[in-house]
C-alpha positions as CSV (number, residue, x, y, z in Angstrom):
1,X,0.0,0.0,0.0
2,X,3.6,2.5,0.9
3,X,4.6,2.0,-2.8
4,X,1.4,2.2,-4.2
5,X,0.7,5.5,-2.4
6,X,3.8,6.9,-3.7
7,X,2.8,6.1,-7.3
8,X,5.6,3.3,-7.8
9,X,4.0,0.6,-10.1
10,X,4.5,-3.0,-9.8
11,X,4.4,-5.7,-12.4
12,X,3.0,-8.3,-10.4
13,X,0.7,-6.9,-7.2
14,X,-1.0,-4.3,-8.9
15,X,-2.9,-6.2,-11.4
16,X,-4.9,-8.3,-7.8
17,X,-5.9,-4.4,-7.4
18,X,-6.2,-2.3,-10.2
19,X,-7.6,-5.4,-12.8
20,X,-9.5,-6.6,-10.1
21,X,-11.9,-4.3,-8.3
22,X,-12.2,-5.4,-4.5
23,X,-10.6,-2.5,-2.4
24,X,-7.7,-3.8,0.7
25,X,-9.9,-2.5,3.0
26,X,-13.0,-4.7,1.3
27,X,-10.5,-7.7,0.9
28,X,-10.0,-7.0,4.8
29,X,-13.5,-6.8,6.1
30,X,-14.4,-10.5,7.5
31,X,-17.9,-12.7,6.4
32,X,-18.8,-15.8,7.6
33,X,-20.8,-16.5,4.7
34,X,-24.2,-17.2,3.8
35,X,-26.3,-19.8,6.5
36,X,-23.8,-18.6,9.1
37,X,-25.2,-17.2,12.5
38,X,-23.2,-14.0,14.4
39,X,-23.7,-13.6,17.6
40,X,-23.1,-10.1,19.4
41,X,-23.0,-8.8,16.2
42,X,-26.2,-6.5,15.8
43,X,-24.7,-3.6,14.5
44,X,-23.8,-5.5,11.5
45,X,-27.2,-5.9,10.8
46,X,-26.9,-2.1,8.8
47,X,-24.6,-3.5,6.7
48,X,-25.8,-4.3,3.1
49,X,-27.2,-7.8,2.5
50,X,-27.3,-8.4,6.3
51,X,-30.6,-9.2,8.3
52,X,-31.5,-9.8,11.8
53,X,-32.4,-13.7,12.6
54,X,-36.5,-13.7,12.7
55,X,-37.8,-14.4,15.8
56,X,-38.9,-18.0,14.5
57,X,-35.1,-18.5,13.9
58,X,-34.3,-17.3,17.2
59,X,-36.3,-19.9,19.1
60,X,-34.9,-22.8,16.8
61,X,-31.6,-21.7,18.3
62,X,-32.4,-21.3,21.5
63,X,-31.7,-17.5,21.2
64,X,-33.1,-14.2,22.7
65,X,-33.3,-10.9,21.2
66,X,-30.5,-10.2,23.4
67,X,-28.5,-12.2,21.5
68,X,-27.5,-9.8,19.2
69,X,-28.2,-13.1,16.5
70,X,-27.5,-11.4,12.5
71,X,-27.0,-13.7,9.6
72,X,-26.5,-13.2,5.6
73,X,-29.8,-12.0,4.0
74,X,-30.3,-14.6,1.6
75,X,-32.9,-13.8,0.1
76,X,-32.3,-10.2,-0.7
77,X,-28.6,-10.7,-2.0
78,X,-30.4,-13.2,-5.0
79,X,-32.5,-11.1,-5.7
80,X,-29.5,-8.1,-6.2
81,X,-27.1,-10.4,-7.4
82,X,-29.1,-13.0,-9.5
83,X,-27.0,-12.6,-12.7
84,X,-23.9,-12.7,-11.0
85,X,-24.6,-16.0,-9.0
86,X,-25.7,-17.7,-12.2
87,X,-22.7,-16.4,-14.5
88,X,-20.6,-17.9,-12.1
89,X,-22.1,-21.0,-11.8
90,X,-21.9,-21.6,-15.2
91,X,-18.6,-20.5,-15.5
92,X,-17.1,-22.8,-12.5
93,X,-19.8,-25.6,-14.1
94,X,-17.4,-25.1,-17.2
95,X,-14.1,-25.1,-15.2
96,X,-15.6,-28.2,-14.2
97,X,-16.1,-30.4,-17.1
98,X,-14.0,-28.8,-19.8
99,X,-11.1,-30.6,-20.3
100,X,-8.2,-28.5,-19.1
101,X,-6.0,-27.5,-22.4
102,X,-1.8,-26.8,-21.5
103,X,-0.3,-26.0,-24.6
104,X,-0.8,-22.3,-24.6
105,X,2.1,-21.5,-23.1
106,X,1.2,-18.3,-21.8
107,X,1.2,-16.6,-25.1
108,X,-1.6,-14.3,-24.5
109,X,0.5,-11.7,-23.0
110,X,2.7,-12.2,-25.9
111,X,-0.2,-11.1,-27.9
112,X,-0.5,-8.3,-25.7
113,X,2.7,-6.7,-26.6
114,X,2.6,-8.1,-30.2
115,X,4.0,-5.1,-33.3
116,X,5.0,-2.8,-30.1
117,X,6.7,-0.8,-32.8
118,X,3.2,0.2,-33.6
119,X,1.2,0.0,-30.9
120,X,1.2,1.2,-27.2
121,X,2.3,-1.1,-25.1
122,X,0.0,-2.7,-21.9
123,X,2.9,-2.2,-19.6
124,X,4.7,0.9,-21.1
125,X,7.3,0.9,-18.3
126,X,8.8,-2.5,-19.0
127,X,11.4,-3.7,-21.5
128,X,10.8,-6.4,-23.7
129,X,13.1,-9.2,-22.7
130,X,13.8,-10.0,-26.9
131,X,13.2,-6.8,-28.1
132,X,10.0,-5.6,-30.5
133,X,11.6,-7.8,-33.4
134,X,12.0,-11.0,-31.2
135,X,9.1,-10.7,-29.6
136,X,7.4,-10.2,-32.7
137,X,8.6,-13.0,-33.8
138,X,7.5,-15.6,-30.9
139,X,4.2,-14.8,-31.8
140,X,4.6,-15.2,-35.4
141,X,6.0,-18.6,-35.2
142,X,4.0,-20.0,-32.1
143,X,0.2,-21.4,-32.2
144,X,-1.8,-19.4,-30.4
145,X,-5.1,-20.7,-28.6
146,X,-6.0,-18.5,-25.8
147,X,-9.8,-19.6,-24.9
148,X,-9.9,-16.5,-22.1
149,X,-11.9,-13.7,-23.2
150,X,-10.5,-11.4,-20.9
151,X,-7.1,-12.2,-21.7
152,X,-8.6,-12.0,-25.3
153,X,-9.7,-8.6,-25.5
154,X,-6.3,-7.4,-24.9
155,X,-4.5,-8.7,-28.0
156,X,-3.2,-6.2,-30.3
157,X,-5.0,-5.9,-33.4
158,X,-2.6,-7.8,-35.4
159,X,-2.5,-10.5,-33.0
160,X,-6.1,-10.7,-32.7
161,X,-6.1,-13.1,-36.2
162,X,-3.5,-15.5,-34.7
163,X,-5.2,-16.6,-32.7
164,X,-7.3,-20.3,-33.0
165,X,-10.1,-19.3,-31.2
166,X,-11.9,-15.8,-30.8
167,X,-13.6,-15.7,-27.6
168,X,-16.4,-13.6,-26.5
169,X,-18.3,-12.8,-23.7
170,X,-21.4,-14.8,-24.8
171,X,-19.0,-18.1,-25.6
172,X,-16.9,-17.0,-21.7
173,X,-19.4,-20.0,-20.0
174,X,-18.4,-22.9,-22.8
175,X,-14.8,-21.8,-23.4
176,X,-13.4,-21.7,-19.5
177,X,-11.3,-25.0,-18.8
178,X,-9.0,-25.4,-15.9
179,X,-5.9,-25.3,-17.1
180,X,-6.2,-21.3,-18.0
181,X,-4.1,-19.2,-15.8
182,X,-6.4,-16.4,-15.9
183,X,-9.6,-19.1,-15.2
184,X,-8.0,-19.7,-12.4
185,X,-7.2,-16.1,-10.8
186,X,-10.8,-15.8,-12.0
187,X,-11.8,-18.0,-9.0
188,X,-11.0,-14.3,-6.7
189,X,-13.1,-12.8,-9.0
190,X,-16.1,-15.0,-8.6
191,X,-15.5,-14.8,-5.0
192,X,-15.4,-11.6,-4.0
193,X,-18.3,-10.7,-6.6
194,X,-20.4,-13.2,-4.1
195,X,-19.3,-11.5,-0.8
196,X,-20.8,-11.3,1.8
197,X,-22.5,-14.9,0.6
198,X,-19.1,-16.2,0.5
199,X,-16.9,-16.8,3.5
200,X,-13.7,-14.9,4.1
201,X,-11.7,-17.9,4.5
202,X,-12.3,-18.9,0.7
203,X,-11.7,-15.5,-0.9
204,X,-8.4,-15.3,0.9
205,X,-7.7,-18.6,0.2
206,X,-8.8,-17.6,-3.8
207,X,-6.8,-14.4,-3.7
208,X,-3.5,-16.4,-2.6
209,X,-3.7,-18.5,-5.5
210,X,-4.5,-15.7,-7.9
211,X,-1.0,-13.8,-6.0
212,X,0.8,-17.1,-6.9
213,X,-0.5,-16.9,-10.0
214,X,0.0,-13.8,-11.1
215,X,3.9,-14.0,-10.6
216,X,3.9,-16.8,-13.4
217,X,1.8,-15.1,-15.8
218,X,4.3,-12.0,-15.9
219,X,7.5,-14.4,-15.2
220,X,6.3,-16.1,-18.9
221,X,5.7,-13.0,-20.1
222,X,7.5,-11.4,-22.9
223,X,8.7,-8.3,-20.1
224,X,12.0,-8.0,-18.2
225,X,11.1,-7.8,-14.4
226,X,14.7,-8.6,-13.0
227,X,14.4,-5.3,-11.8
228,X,12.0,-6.5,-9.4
229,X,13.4,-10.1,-8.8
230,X,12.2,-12.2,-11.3
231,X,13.7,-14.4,-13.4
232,X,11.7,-15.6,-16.6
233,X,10.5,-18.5,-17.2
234,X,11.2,-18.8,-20.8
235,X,8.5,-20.0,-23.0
236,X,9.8,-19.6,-26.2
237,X,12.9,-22.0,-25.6
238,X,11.9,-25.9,-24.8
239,X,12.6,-26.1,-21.1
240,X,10.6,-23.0,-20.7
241,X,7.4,-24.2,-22.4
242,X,7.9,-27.3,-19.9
243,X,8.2,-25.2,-17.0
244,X,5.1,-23.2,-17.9
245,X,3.1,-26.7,-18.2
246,X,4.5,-27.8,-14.6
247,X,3.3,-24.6,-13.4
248,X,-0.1,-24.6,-15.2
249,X,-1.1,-28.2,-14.2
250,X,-0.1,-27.4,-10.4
251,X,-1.9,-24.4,-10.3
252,X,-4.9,-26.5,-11.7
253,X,-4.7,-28.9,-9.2
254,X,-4.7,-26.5,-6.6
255,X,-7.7,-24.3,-7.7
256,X,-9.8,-27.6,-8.2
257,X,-10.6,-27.6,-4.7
258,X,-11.7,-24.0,-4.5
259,X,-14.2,-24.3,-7.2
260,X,-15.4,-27.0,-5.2
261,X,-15.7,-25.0,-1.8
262,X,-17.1,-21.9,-4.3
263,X,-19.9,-24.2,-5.8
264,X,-21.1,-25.3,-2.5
265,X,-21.1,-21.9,-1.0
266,X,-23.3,-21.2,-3.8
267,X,-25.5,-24.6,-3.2
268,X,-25.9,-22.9,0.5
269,X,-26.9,-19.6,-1.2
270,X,-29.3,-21.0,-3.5
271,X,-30.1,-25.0,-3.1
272,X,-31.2,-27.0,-5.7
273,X,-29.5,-25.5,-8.2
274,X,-26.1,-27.0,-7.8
275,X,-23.4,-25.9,-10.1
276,X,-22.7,-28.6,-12.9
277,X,-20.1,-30.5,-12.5
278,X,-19.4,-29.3,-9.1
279,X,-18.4,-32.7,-8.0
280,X,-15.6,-32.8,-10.8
């Protein structure tokens, strides 16, 4: 927060603040989820998409009004958030039964910086580790597939025809597969777009993974960051490409589990309408 206060950018942290839209202070402030009880808590019961417990609920608890008893309004945060509960259950249903694809190689952000001789660049204050001409000519000679729109929508025009697929926002719920890096920082997204109906516990534990994942998505990029202690991980050379793939399958293994926990915070929110392929 110093550095960002004195207007020092960062390759790596910003983008889990500036990209993403949850505030420190928001990413601070603790929930314990929908079909949790707080006790002693009643001023929390101003707060948006919070209710006190009925009376009815009250009694099945054993509770008095002096209980200070507040839970997650349920009802009211559907009915607000509707569209963003069921875009990300169909997106995490996708995650879930898309077969995860690890040959991209992280070429998107490739794309990104593609004819930089003509175009602005994304990150104006970083080098090119190869130059415009070698980076220029990664992408020419590499297959690009990128199936994440929002890593899509960044390509530089030129780049935009490379690549196999062209995502949209309409195609976002049958394109996502596991083995995206940005998919997977996505899961912060979907979890902080759900609070206060998610727990705390899970977003951190979603934001650590996007933090890890992060660092890999600009160590493979096409940038020099030594400057702030990272060494590449070079995908256009072989070992590089299989460094990126042990990477990308680890950090799929790992957000598996969280897509699960995110799914059934979101059967607790709304049952019956389990996410598909939940149980992947």
């Amino acid at each position: 927060m110093e550095r960002r206060h004195r207007g020092r950018k960062h390759p790596v942290e910003d983008f889990l603040f500036t990209y993403y839209t949850l505030k420190p202070a928001q990413l601070k402030r603790w929930h314990p989820g929908a079909g949790t009880v707080l006790l002693d808590a009643a001023e929390r019961a101003a707060e948006k998409f919070y209710r006190p417990l009925r009376e009815d609920e009250r009694t099945a608890l054993g509770l008095g009004p002096e209980a200070g008893a507040v839970t997650v309004d349920d009802d009211a945060f559907r009915d607000r958030r509707a569209a963003a509960v069921d875009f990300a259950r169909a997106v995490l249903g996708a995650h879930a039964v898309n077969p995860g694809f690890f040959g991209c190689f992280g070429l998107h952000e490739w794309a990104m910086a593609y004819r930089s001789a003509e175009n602005d660049l994304r990150h104006e204050y970083l080098e090119l580790r190869l130059g415009a001409g070698g980076t220029d000519a990664v992408v020419e000679s590499s297959r690009i597939r990128c199936t994440h729109f929002d890593a899509f929508r960044f390509f530089q025009p030129q780049a935009v025809p490379l690549n196999e697929l062209q995502p949209t926002r309409e195609a976002q719920r049958r394109l996502e597969q596991p083995g995206c890096l940005h998919a997977t920082m996505d899961l912060y997204k979907w979890a902080y777009k759900l609070v206060p109906a998610i727990p705390s516990e899970l977003l951190m534990d979603c934001f650590e993974l996007a933090w890890d994942v992060r660092e890999t998505d600009m160590r493979a990029a096409p940038y020099d960051l030594s400057g702030w202690g990272y060494e590449p991980v070079r995908i256009e050379t072989p070992e590089g490409k299989a460094e990126y793939v042990r990477r990308q399958r680890d950090f799929a293994r790992r957000a598996a589990p969280l897509r699960r926990r995110l799914a059934a915070a979101l059967e607790v929110l709304d049952p019956g309408r389990a996410t598909q392929g939940a149980a992947a």
